[in-house]
mmCIF file of the N, C-alpha and C atoms, coordinates in Angstrom:
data_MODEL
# 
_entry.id   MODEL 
# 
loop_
_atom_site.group_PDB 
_atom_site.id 
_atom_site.type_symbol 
_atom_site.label_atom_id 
_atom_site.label_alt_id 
_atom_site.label_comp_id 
_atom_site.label_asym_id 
_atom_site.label_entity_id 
_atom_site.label_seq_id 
_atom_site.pdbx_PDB_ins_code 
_atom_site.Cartn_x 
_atom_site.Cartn_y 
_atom_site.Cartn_z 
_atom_site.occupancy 
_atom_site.B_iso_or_equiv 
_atom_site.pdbx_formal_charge 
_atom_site.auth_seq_id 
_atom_site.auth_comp_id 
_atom_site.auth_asym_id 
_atom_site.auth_atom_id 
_atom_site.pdbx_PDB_model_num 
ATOM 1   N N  . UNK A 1 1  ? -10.628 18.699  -19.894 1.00 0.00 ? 1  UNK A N  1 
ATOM 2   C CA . UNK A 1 1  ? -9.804  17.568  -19.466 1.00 0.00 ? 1  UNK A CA 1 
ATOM 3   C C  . UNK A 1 1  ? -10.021 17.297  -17.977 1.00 0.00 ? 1  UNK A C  1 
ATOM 4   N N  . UNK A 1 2  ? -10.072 16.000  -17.644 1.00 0.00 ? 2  UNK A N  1 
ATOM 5   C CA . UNK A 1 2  ? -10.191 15.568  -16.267 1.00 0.00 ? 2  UNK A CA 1 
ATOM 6   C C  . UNK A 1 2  ? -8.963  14.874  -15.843 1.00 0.00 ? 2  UNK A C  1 
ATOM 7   N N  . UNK A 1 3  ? -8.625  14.757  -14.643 1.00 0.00 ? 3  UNK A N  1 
ATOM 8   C CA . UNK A 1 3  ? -8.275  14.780  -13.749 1.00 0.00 ? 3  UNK A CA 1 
ATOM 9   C C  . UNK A 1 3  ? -8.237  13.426  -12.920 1.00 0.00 ? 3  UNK A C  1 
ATOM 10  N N  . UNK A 1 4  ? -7.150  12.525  -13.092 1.00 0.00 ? 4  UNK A N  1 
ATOM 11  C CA . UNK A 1 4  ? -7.641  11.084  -13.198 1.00 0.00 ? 4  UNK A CA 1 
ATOM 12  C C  . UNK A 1 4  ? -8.265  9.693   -13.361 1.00 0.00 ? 4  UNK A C  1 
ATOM 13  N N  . UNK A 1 5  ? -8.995  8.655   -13.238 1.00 0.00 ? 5  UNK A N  1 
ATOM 14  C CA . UNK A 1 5  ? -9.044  8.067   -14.506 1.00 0.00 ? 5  UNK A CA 1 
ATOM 15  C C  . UNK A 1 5  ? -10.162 7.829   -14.060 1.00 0.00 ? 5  UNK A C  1 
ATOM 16  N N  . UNK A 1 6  ? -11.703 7.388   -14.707 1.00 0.00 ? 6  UNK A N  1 
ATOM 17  C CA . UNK A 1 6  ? -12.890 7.701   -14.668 1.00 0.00 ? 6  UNK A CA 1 
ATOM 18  C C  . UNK A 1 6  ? -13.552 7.122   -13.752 1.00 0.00 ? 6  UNK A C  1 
ATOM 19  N N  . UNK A 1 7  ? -12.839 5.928   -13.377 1.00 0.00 ? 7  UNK A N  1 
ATOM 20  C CA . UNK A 1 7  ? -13.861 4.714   -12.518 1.00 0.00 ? 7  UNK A CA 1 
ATOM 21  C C  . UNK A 1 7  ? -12.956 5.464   -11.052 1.00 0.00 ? 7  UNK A C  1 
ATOM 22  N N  . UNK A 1 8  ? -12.029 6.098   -10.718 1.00 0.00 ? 8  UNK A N  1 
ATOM 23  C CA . UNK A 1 8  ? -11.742 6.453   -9.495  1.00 0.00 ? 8  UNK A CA 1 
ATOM 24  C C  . UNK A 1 8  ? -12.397 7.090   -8.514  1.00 0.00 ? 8  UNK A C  1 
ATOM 25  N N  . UNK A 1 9  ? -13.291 7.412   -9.227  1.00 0.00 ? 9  UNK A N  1 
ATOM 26  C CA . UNK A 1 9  ? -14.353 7.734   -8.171  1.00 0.00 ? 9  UNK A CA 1 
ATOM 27  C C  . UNK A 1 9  ? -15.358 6.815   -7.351  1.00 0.00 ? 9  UNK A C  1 
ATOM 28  N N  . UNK A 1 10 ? -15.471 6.372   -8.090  1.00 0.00 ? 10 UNK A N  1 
ATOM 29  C CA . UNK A 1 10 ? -16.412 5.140   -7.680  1.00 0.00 ? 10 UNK A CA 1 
ATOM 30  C C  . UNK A 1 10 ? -15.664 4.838   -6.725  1.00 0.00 ? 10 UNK A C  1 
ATOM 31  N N  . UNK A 1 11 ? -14.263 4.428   -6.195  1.00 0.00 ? 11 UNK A N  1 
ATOM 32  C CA . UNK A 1 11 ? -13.563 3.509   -4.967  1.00 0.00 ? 11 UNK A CA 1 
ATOM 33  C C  . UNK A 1 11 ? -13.471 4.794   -3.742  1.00 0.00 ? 11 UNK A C  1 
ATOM 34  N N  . UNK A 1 12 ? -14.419 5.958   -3.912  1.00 0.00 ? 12 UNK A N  1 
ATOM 35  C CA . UNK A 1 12 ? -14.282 6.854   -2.921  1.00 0.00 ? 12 UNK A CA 1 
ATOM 36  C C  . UNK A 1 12 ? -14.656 6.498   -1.385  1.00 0.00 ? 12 UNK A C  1 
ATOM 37  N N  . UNK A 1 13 ? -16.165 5.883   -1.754  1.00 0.00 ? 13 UNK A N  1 
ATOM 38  C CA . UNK A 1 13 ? -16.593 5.845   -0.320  1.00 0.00 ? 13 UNK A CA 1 
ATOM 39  C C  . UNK A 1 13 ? -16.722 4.237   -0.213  1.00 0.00 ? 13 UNK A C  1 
ATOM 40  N N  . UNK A 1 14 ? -15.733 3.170   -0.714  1.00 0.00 ? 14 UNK A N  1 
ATOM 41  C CA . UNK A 1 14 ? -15.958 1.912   -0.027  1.00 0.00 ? 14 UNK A CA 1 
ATOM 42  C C  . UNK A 1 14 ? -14.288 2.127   0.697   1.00 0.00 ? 14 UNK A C  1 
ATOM 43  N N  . UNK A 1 15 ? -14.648 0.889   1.746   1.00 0.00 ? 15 UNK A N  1 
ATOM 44  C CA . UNK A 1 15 ? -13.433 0.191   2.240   1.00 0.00 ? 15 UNK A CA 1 
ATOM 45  C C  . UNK A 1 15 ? -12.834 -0.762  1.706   1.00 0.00 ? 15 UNK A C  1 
ATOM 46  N N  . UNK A 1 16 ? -11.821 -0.954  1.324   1.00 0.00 ? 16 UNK A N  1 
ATOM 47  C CA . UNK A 1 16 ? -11.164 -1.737  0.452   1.00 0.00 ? 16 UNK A CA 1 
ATOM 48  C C  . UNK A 1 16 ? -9.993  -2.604  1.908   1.00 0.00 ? 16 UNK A C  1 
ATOM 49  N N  . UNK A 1 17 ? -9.366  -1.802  2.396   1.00 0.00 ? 17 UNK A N  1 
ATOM 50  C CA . UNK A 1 17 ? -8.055  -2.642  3.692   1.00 0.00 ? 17 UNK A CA 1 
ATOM 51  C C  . UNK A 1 17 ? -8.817  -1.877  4.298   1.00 0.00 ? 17 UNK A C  1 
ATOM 52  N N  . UNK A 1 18 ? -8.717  -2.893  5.551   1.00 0.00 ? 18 UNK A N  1 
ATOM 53  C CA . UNK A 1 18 ? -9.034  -2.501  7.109   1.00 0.00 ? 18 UNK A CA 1 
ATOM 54  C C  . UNK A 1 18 ? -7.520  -3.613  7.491   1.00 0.00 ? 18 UNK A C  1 
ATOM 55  N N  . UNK A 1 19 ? -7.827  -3.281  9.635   1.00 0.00 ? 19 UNK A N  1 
ATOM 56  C CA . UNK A 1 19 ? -6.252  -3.443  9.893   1.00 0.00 ? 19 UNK A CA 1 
ATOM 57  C C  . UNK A 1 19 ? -6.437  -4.742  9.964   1.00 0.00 ? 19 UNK A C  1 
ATOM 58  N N  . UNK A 1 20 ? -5.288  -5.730  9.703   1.00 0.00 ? 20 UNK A N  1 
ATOM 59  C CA . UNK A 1 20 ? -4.891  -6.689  9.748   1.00 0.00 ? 20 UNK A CA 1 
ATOM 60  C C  . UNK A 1 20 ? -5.036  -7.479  10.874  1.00 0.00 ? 20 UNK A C  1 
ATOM 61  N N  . UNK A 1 21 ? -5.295  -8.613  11.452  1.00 0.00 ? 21 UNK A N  1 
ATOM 62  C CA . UNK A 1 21 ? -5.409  -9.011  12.296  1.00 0.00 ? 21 UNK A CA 1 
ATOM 63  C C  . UNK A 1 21 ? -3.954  -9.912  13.386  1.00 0.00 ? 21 UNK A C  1 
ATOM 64  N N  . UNK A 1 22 ? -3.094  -10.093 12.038  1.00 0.00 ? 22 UNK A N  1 
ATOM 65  C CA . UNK A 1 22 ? -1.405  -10.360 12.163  1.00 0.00 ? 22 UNK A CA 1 
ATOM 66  C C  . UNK A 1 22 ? -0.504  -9.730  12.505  1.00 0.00 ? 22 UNK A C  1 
ATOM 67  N N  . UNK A 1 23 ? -0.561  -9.123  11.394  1.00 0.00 ? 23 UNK A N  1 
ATOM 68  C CA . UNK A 1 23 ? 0.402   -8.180  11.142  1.00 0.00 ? 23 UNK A CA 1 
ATOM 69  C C  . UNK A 1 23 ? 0.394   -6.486  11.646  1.00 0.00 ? 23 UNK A C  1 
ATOM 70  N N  . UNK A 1 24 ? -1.068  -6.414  11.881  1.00 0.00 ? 24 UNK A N  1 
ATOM 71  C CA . UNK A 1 24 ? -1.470  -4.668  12.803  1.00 0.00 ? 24 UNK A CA 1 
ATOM 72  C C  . UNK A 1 24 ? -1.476  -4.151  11.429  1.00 0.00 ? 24 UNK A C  1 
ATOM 73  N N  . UNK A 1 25 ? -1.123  -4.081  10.421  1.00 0.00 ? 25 UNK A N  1 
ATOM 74  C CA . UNK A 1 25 ? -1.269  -2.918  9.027   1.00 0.00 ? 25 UNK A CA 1 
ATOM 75  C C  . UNK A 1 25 ? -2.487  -3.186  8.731   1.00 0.00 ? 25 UNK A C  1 
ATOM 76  N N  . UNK A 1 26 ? -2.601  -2.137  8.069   1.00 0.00 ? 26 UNK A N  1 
ATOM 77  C CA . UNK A 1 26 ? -4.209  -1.944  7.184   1.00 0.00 ? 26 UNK A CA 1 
ATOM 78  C C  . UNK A 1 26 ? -4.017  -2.013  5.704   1.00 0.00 ? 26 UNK A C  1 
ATOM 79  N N  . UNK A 1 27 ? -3.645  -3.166  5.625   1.00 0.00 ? 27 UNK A N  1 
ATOM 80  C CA . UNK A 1 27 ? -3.490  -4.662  4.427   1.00 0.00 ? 27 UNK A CA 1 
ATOM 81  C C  . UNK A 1 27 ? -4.427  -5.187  3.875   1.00 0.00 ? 27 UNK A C  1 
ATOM 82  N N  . UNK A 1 28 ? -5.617  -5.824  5.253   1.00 0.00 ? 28 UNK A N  1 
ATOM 83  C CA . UNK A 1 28 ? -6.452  -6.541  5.410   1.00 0.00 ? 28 UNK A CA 1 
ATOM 84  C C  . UNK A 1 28 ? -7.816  -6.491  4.062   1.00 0.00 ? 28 UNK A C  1 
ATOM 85  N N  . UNK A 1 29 ? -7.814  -6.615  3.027   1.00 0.00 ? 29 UNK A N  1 
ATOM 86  C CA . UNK A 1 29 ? -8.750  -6.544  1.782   1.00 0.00 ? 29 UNK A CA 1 
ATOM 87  C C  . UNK A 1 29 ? -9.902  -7.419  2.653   1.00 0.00 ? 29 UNK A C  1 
ATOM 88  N N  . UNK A 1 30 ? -10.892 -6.627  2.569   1.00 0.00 ? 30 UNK A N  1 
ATOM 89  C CA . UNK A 1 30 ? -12.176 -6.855  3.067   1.00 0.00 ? 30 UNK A CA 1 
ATOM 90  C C  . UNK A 1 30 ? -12.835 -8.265  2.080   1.00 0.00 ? 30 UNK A C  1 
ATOM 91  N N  . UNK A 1 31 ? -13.180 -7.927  0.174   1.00 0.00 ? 31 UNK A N  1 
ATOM 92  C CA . UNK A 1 31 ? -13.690 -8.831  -0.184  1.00 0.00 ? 31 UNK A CA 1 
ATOM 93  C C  . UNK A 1 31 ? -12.254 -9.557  -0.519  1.00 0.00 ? 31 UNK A C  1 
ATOM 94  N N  . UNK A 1 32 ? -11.329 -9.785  -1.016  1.00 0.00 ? 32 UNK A N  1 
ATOM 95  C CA . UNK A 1 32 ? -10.503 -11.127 -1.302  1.00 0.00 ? 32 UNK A CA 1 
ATOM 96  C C  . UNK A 1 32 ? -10.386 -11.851 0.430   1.00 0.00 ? 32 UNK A C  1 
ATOM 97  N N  . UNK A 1 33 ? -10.675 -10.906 1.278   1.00 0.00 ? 33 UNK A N  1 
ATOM 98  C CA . UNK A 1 33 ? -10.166 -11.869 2.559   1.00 0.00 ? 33 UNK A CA 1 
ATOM 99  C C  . UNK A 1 33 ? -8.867  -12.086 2.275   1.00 0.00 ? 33 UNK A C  1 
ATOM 100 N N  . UNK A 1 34 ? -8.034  -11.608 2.545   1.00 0.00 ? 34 UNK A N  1 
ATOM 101 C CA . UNK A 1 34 ? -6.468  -11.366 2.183   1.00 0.00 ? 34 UNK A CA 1 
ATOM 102 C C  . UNK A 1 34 ? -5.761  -9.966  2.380   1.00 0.00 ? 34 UNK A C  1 
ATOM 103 N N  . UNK A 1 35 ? -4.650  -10.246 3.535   1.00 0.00 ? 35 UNK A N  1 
ATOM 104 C CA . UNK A 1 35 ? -4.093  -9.232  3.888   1.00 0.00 ? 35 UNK A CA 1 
ATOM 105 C C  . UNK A 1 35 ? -2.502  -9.267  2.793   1.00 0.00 ? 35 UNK A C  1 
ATOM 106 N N  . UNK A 1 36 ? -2.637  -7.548  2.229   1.00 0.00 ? 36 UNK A N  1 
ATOM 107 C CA . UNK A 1 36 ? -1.783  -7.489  1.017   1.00 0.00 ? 36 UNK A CA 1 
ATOM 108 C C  . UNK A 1 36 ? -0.266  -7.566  1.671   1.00 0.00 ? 36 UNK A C  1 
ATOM 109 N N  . UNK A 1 37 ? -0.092  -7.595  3.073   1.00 0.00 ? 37 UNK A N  1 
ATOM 110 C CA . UNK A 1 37 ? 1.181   -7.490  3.310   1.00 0.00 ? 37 UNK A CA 1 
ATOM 111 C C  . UNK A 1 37 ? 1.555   -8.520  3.716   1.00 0.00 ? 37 UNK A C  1 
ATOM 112 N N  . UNK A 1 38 ? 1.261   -9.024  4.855   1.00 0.00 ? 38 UNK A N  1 
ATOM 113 C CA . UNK A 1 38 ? 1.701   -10.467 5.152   1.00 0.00 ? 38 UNK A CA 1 
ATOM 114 C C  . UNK A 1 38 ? 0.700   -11.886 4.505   1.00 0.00 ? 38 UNK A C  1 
ATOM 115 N N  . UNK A 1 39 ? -0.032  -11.768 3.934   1.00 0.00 ? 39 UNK A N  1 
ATOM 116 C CA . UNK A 1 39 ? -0.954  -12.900 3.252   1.00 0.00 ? 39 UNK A CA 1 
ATOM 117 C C  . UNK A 1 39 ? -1.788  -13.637 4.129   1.00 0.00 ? 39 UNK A C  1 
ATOM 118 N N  . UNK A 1 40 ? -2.390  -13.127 5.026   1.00 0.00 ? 40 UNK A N  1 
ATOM 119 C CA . UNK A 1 40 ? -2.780  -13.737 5.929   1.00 0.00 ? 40 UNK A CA 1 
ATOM 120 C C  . UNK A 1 40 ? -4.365  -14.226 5.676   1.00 0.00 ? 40 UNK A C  1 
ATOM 121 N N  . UNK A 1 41 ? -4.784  -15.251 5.715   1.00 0.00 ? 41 UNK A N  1 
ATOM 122 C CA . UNK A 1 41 ? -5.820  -15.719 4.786   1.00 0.00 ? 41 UNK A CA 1 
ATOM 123 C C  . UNK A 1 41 ? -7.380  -15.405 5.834   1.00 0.00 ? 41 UNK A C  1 
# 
């Protein structure tokens, strides 16, 4: 038996949020271009 779910590995070594340019959090979704906290486009 393993140990969480199969594709989780795969999201190991990308960047997904970097910091926000608004708001200062690290929100900022690299490919949607969209920060998850304040929506900042």
């Amino acid at each position: 038996m393993t140990k969480g779910t199969p594709s989780f590995g795969k999201r190991a070594g990308k960047t997904v949020h970097i910091r926000c340019r608004r708001c200062g959090r690290r929100s900022y979704h690299v490919r949607k271009k969209r920060c998850a906290a304040c929506g900042y486009p």
